[in-house]
C-alpha positions as CSV (number, residue, x, y, z in Angstrom):
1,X,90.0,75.8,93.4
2,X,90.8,79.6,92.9
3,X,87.4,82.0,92.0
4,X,88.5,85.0,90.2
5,X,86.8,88.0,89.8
6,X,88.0,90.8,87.1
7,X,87.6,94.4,88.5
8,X,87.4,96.6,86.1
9,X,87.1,100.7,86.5
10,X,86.2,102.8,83.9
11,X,85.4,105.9,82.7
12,X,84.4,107.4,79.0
13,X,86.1,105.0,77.2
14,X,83.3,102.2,75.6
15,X,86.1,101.1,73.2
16,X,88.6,100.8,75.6
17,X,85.8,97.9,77.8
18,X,85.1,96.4,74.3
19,X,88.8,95.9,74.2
20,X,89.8,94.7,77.3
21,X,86.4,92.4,77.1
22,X,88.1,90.9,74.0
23,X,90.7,89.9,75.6
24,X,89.0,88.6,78.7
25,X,86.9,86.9,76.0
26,X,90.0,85.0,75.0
27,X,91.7,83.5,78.4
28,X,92.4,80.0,78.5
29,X,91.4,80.6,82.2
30,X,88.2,82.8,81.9
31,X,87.1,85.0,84.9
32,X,84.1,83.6,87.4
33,X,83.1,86.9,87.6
34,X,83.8,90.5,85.5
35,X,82.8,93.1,87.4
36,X,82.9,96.8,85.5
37,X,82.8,99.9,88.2
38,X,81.7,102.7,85.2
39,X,81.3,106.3,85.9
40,X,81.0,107.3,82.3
41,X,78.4,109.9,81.8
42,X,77.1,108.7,79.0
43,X,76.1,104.5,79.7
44,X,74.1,104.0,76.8
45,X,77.5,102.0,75.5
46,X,76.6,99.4,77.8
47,X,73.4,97.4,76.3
48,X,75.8,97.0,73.3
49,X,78.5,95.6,75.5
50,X,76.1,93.1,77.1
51,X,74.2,92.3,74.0
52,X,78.2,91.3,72.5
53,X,79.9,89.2,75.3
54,X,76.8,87.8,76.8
55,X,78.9,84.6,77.5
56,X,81.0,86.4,79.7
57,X,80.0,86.6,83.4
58,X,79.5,90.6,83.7
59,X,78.2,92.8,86.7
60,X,77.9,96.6,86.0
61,X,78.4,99.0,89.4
62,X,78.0,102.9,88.7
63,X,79.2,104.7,91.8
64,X,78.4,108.2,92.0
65,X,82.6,109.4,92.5
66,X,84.9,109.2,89.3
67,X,88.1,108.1,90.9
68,X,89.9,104.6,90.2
69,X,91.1,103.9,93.7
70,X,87.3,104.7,95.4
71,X,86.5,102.5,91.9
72,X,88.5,99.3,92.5
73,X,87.4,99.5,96.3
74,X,83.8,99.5,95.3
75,X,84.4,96.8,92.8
76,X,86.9,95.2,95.5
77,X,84.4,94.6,97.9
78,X,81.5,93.9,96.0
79,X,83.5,90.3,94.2
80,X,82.4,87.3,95.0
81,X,86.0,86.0,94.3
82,X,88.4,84.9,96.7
83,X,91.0,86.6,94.0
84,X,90.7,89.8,92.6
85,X,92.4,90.1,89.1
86,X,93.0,93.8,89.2
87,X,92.2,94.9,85.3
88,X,92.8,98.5,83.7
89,X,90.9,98.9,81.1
90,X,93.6,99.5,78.6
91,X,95.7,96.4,79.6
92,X,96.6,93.8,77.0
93,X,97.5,90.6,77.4
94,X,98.4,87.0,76.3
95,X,95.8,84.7,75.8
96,X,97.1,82.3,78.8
97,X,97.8,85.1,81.5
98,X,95.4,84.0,83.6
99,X,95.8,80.8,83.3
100,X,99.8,80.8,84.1
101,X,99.4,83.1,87.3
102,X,96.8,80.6,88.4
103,X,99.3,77.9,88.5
104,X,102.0,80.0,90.1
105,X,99.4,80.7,92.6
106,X,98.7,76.7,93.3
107,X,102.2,76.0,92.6
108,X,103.0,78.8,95.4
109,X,100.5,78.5,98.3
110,X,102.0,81.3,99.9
111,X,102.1,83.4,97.5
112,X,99.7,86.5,97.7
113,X,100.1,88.8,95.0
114,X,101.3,87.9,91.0
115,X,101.7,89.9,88.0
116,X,103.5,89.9,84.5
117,X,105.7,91.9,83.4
118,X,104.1,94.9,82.7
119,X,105.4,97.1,79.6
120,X,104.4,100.5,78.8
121,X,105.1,102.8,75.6
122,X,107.7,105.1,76.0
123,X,108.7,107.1,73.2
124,X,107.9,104.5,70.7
125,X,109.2,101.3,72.8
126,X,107.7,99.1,74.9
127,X,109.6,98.6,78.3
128,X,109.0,97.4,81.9
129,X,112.5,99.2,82.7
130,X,113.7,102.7,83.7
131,X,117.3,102.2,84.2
132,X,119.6,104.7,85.7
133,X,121.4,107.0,82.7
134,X,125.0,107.1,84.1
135,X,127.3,108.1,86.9
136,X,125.7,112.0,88.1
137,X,122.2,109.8,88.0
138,X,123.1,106.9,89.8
139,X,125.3,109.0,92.3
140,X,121.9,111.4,92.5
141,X,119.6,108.5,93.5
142,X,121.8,106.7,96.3
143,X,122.6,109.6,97.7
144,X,119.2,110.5,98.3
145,X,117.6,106.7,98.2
146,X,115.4,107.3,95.3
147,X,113.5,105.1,93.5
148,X,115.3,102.7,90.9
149,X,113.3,100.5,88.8
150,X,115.7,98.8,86.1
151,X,118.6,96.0,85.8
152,X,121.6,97.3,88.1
153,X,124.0,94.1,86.4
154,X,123.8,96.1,83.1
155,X,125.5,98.8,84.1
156,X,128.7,99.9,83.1
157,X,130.7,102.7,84.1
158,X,134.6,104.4,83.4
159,X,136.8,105.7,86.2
160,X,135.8,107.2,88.2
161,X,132.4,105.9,88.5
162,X,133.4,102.2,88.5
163,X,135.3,102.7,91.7
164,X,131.9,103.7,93.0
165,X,129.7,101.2,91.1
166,X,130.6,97.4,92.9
167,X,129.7,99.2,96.4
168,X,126.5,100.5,94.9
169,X,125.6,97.4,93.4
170,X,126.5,95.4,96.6
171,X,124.4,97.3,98.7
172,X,121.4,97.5,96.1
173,X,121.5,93.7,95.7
174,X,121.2,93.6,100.0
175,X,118.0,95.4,99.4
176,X,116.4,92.9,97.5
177,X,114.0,94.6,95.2
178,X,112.5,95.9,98.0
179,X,112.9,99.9,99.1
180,X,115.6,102.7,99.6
181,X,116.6,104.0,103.1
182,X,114.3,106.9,102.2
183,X,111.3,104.3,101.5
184,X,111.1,104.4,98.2
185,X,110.8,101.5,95.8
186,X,113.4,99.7,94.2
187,X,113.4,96.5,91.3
188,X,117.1,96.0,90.5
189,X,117.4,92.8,89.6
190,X,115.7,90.9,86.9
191,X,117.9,88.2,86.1
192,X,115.5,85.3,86.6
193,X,112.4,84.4,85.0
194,X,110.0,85.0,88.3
195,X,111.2,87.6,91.0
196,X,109.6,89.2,94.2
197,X,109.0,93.0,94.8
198,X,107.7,94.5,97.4
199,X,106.0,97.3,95.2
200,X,104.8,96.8,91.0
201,X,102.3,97.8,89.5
202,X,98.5,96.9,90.3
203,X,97.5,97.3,86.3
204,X,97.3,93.9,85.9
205,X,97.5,91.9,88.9
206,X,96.2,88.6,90.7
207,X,95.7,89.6,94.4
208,X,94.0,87.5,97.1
209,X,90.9,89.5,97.7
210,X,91.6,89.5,101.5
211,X,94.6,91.2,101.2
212,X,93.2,94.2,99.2
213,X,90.1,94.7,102.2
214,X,92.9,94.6,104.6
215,X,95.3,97.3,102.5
216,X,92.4,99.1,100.3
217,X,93.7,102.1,97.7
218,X,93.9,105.6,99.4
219,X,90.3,107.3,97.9
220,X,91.9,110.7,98.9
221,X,94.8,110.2,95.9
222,X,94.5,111.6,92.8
223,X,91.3,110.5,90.4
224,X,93.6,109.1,88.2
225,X,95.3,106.8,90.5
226,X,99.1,108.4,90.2
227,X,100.8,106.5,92.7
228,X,97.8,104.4,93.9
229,X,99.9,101.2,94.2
230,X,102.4,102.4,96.4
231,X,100.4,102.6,99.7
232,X,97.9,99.0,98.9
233,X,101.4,97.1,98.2
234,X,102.9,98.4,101.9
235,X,99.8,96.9,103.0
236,X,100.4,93.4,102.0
237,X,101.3,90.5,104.2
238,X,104.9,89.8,103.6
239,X,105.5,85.7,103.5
Protein backbone atom coordinates (compact mmCIF):
# COMPACT_ATOMS: atom_id res chain seq x y z
CA UNK A 1 0.00 0.00 0.00
CA UNK A 2 1.51 3.35 -1.28
CA UNK A 3 1.51 6.46 1.59
CA UNK A 4 1.49 9.74 -0.16
CA UNK A 5 2.38 12.87 1.17
CA UNK A 6 1.55 16.26 -0.89
CA UNK A 7 4.44 18.86 -0.57
CA UNK A 8 3.42 21.92 -1.07
CA UNK A 9 5.71 25.33 -1.19
CA UNK A 10 4.40 28.48 -1.01
CA UNK A 11 4.77 31.96 -0.74
CA UNK A 12 2.14 35.15 -0.64
CA UNK A 13 -0.34 33.51 -2.39
CA UNK A 14 -3.46 32.34 0.36
CA UNK A 15 -5.74 31.97 -2.75
CA UNK A 16 -3.47 30.19 -4.66
CA UNK A 17 -3.33 27.20 -1.21
CA UNK A 18 -7.16 27.58 -1.11
CA UNK A 19 -7.02 26.48 -4.60
CA UNK A 20 -4.84 23.87 -4.87
CA UNK A 21 -6.55 22.58 -1.39
CA UNK A 22 -9.73 22.41 -3.47
CA UNK A 23 -8.51 20.30 -5.58
CA UNK A 24 -6.61 18.08 -3.21
CA UNK A 25 -10.06 18.14 -1.51
CA UNK A 26 -11.50 16.47 -4.55
CA UNK A 27 -9.09 13.27 -5.32
CA UNK A 28 -10.58 10.10 -5.65
CA UNK A 29 -7.15 9.07 -3.98
CA UNK A 30 -6.79 11.72 -1.24
CA UNK A 31 -3.28 12.46 0.23
CA UNK A 32 -2.07 10.58 3.76
CA UNK A 33 -0.46 13.57 4.49
CA UNK A 34 -0.44 17.52 2.98
CA UNK A 35 2.35 19.16 4.07
CA UNK A 36 2.50 23.12 3.18
CA UNK A 37 6.34 24.64 3.42
CA UNK A 38 4.98 28.65 3.68
CA UNK A 39 7.32 31.56 3.76
CA UNK A 40 4.58 34.12 3.35
CA UNK A 41 5.11 37.12 5.51
CA UNK A 42 1.89 37.58 6.33
CA UNK A 43 0.43 33.82 7.90
CA UNK A 44 -2.59 35.11 9.38
CA UNK A 45 -4.33 33.26 5.96
CA UNK A 46 -3.65 30.11 7.55
CA UNK A 47 -6.32 29.73 10.61
CA UNK A 48 -8.83 30.31 7.77
CA UNK A 49 -7.29 27.51 5.65
CA UNK A 50 -7.39 25.12 8.59
CA UNK A 51 -10.65 26.16 9.92
CA UNK A 52 -11.98 25.22 5.85
CA UNK A 53 -10.37 21.81 5.01
CA UNK A 54 -10.12 20.47 8.41
CA UNK A 55 -10.82 17.03 6.82
CA UNK A 56 -7.80 17.16 5.01
CA UNK A 57 -4.65 15.80 6.71
CA UNK A 58 -2.45 19.30 6.86
CA UNK A 59 0.99 20.03 8.43
CA UNK A 60 2.29 23.69 8.19
CA UNK A 61 6.44 24.12 8.06
CA UNK A 62 7.66 27.93 7.91
CA UNK A 63 11.34 27.86 7.18
CA UNK A 64 13.09 30.92 7.55
CA UNK A 65 14.63 30.92 3.45
CA UNK A 66 12.07 31.85 0.65
CA UNK A 67 13.22 29.58 -2.03
CA UNK A 68 11.23 26.51 -3.62
CA UNK A 69 14.00 24.11 -3.97
CA UNK A 70 15.42 24.70 -0.04
CA UNK A 71 11.21 24.49 0.33
CA UNK A 72 10.44 21.13 -1.19
CA UNK A 73 13.68 19.78 0.60
CA UNK A 74 12.46 20.85 3.85
CA UNK A 75 8.98 19.55 3.15
CA UNK A 76 10.89 16.42 1.38
CA UNK A 77 12.33 15.31 4.33
CA UNK A 78 10.03 16.08 6.86
CA UNK A 79 6.96 13.43 4.96
CA UNK A 80 6.12 10.68 6.52
CA UNK A 81 5.30 9.17 2.97
CA UNK A 82 7.10 6.64 1.28
CA UNK A 83 5.86 8.89 -1.97
CA UNK A 84 6.22 12.36 -2.35
CA UNK A 85 3.43 13.95 -4.66
CA UNK A 86 5.43 17.06 -5.68
CA UNK A 87 2.54 19.94 -5.71
CA UNK A 88 2.93 23.62 -6.98
CA UNK A 89 0.58 25.56 -5.66
CA UNK A 90 -0.93 26.73 -8.83
CA UNK A 91 -1.36 23.16 -10.37
CA UNK A 92 -4.69 21.97 -11.53
CA UNK A 93 -5.78 18.84 -11.93
CA UNK A 94 -8.38 16.02 -12.60
CA UNK A 95 -10.22 14.72 -10.00
CA UNK A 96 -8.66 11.07 -10.39
CA UNK A 97 -4.91 12.12 -10.84
CA UNK A 98 -3.86 10.60 -8.05
CA UNK A 99 -5.58 7.93 -8.13
CA UNK A 100 -4.49 6.84 -11.92
CA UNK A 101 -0.61 7.37 -11.14
CA UNK A 102 -1.19 5.22 -8.12
CA UNK A 103 -2.15 2.33 -10.26
CA UNK A 104 0.64 2.95 -12.74
CA UNK A 105 2.80 2.93 -9.82
CA UNK A 106 1.43 -0.80 -8.57
CA UNK A 107 0.91 -1.72 -12.11
CA UNK A 108 4.77 -0.72 -12.61
CA UNK A 109 6.83 -1.82 -9.58
CA UNK A 110 9.75 -0.42 -11.03
CA UNK A 111 8.71 2.50 -11.79
CA UNK A 112 10.03 5.57 -9.79
CA UNK A 113 8.91 8.72 -10.98
CA UNK A 114 5.10 9.49 -12.76
CA UNK A 115 3.56 12.51 -13.96
CA UNK A 116 0.74 13.82 -16.38
CA UNK A 117 0.96 15.71 -18.99
CA UNK A 118 1.62 18.95 -17.84
CA UNK A 119 0.15 21.96 -19.93
CA UNK A 120 0.97 25.51 -19.45
CA UNK A 121 -0.57 28.79 -20.98
CA UNK A 122 1.18 30.17 -23.67
CA UNK A 123 -0.14 33.03 -25.49
CA UNK A 124 -3.64 32.04 -24.83
CA UNK A 125 -3.24 28.06 -25.36
CA UNK A 126 -2.69 25.50 -23.34
CA UNK A 127 0.25 23.15 -24.44
CA UNK A 128 2.79 20.53 -23.07
CA UNK A 129 4.71 21.07 -26.47
CA UNK A 130 7.37 23.47 -27.82
CA UNK A 131 8.00 22.10 -31.16
CA UNK A 132 10.85 23.15 -33.45
CA UNK A 133 9.55 26.23 -36.00
CA UNK A 134 11.25 25.02 -39.24
CA UNK A 135 14.42 24.16 -41.05
CA UNK A 136 17.10 27.29 -39.66
CA UNK A 137 15.53 26.05 -36.05
CA UNK A 138 15.79 22.56 -36.35
CA UNK A 139 19.30 22.83 -38.17
CA UNK A 140 20.20 25.47 -35.13
CA UNK A 141 19.35 22.88 -32.38
CA UNK A 142 21.24 19.60 -33.75
CA UNK A 143 23.91 21.39 -34.61
CA UNK A 144 24.46 22.52 -31.25
CA UNK A 145 22.35 19.58 -29.34
CA UNK A 146 19.87 21.81 -27.78
CA UNK A 147 17.01 21.09 -26.04
CA UNK A 148 13.83 19.86 -28.08
CA UNK A 149 10.67 19.24 -26.26
CA UNK A 150 7.80 18.61 -28.91
CA UNK A 151 6.54 15.78 -31.53
CA UNK A 152 9.52 15.30 -34.12
CA UNK A 153 6.80 12.85 -36.50
CA UNK A 154 4.87 16.15 -37.08
CA UNK A 155 7.27 17.72 -38.84
CA UNK A 156 7.23 18.53 -42.26
CA UNK A 157 9.72 20.10 -44.33
CA UNK A 158 10.42 21.17 -48.47
CA UNK A 159 13.70 20.61 -50.18
CA UNK A 160 16.04 21.20 -49.05
CA UNK A 161 15.24 20.55 -45.49
CA UNK A 162 13.60 17.21 -46.08
CA UNK A 163 16.88 15.74 -47.43
CA UNK A 164 18.04 16.69 -43.92
CA UNK A 165 14.95 15.75 -41.91
CA UNK A 166 14.77 11.54 -42.00
CA UNK A 167 18.60 11.56 -40.61
CA UNK A 168 17.56 13.99 -37.97
CA UNK A 169 14.68 12.20 -37.03
CA UNK A 170 16.55 8.81 -37.11
CA UNK A 171 19.03 9.94 -34.82
CA UNK A 172 16.55 11.78 -32.40
CA UNK A 173 14.34 8.67 -32.16
CA UNK A 174 18.00 6.72 -31.10
CA UNK A 175 17.96 9.07 -28.29
CA UNK A 176 14.93 8.07 -26.83
CA UNK A 177 13.49 11.10 -25.03
CA UNK A 178 16.41 11.16 -23.22
CA UNK A 179 19.30 14.12 -23.80
CA UNK A 180 21.43 15.77 -26.67
CA UNK A 181 25.14 15.11 -27.11
CA UNK A 182 25.53 18.46 -25.32
CA UNK A 183 23.32 17.06 -22.24
CA UNK A 184 20.47 18.74 -22.77
CA UNK A 185 16.96 17.43 -22.55
CA UNK A 186 14.98 16.05 -25.22
CA UNK A 187 10.98 14.62 -25.47
CA UNK A 188 10.44 13.93 -29.15
CA UNK A 189 8.15 11.45 -29.24
CA UNK A 190 4.68 11.36 -27.90
CA UNK A 191 2.97 8.92 -29.97
CA UNK A 192 1.72 6.66 -27.19
CA UNK A 193 -0.46 7.22 -24.34
CA UNK A 194 2.40 6.64 -21.45
CA UNK A 195 6.09 7.45 -22.43
CA UNK A 196 9.45 7.61 -20.41
CA UNK A 197 11.80 10.74 -20.08
CA UNK A 198 14.62 11.16 -18.53
CA UNK A 199 13.84 14.92 -17.54
CA UNK A 200 9.87 16.61 -17.09
CA UNK A 201 8.72 18.68 -15.15
CA UNK A 202 8.59 18.20 -11.16
CA UNK A 203 5.16 20.49 -10.93
CA UNK A 204 3.15 17.79 -10.50
CA UNK A 205 4.81 14.68 -9.91
CA UNK A 206 4.55 11.20 -7.92
CA UNK A 207 8.25 10.45 -6.88
CA UNK A 208 9.41 7.74 -4.48
CA UNK A 209 10.45 9.76 -1.47
CA UNK A 210 13.87 7.87 -1.47
CA UNK A 211 14.77 8.95 -4.68
CA UNK A 212 14.31 12.77 -3.95
CA UNK A 213 16.75 12.35 -0.43
CA UNK A 214 19.17 10.65 -2.68
CA UNK A 215 18.97 13.46 -5.73
CA UNK A 216 17.50 16.61 -3.50
CA UNK A 217 16.91 20.20 -5.60
CA UNK A 218 20.07 22.45 -5.81
CA UNK A 219 19.19 25.25 -2.75
CA UNK A 220 21.89 27.43 -4.54
CA UNK A 221 19.38 27.89 -7.84
CA UNK A 222 17.39 30.56 -8.34
CA UNK A 223 14.37 31.30 -5.53
CA UNK A 224 12.07 30.68 -8.09
CA UNK A 225 13.15 27.31 -9.06
CA UNK A 226 14.08 28.11 -12.94
CA UNK A 227 15.51 24.96 -13.98
CA UNK A 228 15.15 23.15 -10.57
CA UNK A 229 14.13 19.86 -12.18
CA UNK A 230 16.99 19.46 -14.32
CA UNK A 231 19.68 18.47 -11.80
CA UNK A 232 16.97 16.20 -9.14
CA UNK A 233 15.82 14.22 -12.50
CA UNK A 234 19.87 13.34 -13.40
CA UNK A 235 19.70 12.07 -9.97
CA UNK A 236 17.15 9.39 -10.39
CA UNK A 237 17.78 5.70 -10.53
CA UNK A 238 17.39 4.66 -14.09
CA UNK A 239 15.44 1.10 -14.27
Amino acid sequence: MMKITTVIPTRNRPAHIAKVLQMLQKQTRLSDEIIIVDTSDDKGYIQDINSQFNTLPLKWLHPEIASVCVQRNIGIRAASGDWIFLCDDDIEAKSDYLEKLEQYAIAHPACGAMAGRLLQLENGIWTDEYPVKGFADLLWRFTFQLSIWGDLDKVQMRFPGSIFLNPVKKFYRSRQNGLTLGGWPLITSWNSEVFQTTIYSLGANVIRRDWLLHSPYDEVLDPSGIGDNYGVAIGFAQA
